[in-house]
N, C-alpha and C positions, 0 to 999 in steps of 0.2 A: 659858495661861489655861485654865483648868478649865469644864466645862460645870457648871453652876450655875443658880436663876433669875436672871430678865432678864436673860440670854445669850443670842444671836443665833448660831445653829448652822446651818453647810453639810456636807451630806453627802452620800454617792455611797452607794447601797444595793442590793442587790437581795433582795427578799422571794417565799419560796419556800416551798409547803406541806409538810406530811409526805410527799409522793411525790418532791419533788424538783422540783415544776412548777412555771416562773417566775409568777406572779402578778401584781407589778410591779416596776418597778425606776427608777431614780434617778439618771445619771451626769452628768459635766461640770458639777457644781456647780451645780445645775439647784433643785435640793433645800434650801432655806433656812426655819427655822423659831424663834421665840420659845420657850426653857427655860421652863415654870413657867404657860404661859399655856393649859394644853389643848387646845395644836395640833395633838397627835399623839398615839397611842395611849400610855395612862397605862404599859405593861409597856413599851415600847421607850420611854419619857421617862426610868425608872425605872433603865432598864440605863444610859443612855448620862451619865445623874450620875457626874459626875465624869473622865469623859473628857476629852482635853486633843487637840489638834490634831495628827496625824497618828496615831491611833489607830485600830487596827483589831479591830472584837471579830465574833462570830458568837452572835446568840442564838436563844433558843425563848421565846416569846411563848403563856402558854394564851390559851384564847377568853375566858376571866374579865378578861384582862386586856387585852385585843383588845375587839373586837366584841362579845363576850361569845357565851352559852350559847343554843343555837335555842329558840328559843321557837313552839312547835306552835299555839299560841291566832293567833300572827300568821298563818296560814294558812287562807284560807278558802275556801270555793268561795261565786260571785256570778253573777247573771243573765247572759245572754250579750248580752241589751240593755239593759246600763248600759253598755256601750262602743259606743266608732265603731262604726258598722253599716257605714260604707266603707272599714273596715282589717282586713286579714287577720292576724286573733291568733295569734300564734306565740309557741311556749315563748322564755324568758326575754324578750322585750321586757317593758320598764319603761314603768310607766304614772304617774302624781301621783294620789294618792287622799288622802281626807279620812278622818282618825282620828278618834275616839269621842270627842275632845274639841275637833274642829274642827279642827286642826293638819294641817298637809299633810304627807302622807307620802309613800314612793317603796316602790309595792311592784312584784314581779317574776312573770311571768305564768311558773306551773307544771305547769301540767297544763291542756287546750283539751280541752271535749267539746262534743255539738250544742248543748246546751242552758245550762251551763255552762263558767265560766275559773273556772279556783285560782289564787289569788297569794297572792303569799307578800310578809308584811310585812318578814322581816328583815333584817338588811346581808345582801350576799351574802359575806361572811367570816364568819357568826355560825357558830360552834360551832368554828373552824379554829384549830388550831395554828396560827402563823405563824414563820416561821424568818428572821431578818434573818440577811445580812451587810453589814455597815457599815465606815463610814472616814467619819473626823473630819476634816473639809476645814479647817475654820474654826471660833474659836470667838471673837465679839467680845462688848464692852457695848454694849444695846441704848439705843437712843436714844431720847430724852423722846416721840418723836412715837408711835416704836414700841409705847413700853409705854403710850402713852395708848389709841392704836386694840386690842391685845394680838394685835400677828403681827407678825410679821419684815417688813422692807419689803425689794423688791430692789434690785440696783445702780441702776436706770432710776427708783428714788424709790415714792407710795405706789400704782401702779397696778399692779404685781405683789404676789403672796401668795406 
């Protein structure tokens, strides 16, 4: 069976940047996801069309097609008390911040001075080539319940994603 939409795909992966540095990775079939439902990044959905179960490929993922392009405007520098007064701000802790339209966002603390923090709004993969290796574990039809909610359920039913 061909990966296709509303296919139910397991895979074993490891994703590594242009240096070679693992990033994250995925084995023992841990990894299960919905073809066609926006589960996963649209450049690796796009590769693995058409793959059939025990395939294995190696891709390059641009940031356009990943996380996309940095964006400089999500980066700003903010009072030093609009945060905890009882937590000691350190580069890269993640904080929940509210967007311009109200939306909760997740931004990443980049630079700490006396008076000011810089965070930075964007994925932290934004601007990153990404490099998969991948293996096609499984490839089934997704079940009514599946494609009502739009994600893979796991063996143990719908309290895995």
């Amino acid at each position: 069976m061909q990966i296709e939409k509303d296919r139910v795909v397991t895979l074993n992966y490891t994703l590594k940047d242009d240096s070679g540095k693992v990033i994250d990775q995925s084995q023992n079939g841990e990894f299960v996801y919905l073809h066609g439902a926006n589960n996963i990044i649209p450049g690796l959905e796009s590769a693995l069309a058409g793959q059939a179960t025990g395939d294995k490929l190696s891709v390059q993922i641009a940031p356009e097609d990943a996380y996309g392009a940095r964006d400089e405007s999500k980066t700003q520098q903010v009072p030093r008390e609009m945060f905890p007064q009882d937590v000691d701000i350190q580069v890269g802790m993640q904080f929940q911040a509210q967007g311009p339209d109200g939306q909760a966002l997740m931004v990443i603390v980049a630079a700490v001075a006396d008076d000011t923090i810089t965070v930075d709004g964007n994925h932290p993969l934004a601007g990153v080539s990404l490099n998969f290796d991948v293996e096609v574990l499984e490839v089934r039809a997704a079940t009514e319940e599946e494609l009502t909610h739009g994600h893979a359920h796991g063996p143990e039913g719908h309290h895995q994603h």
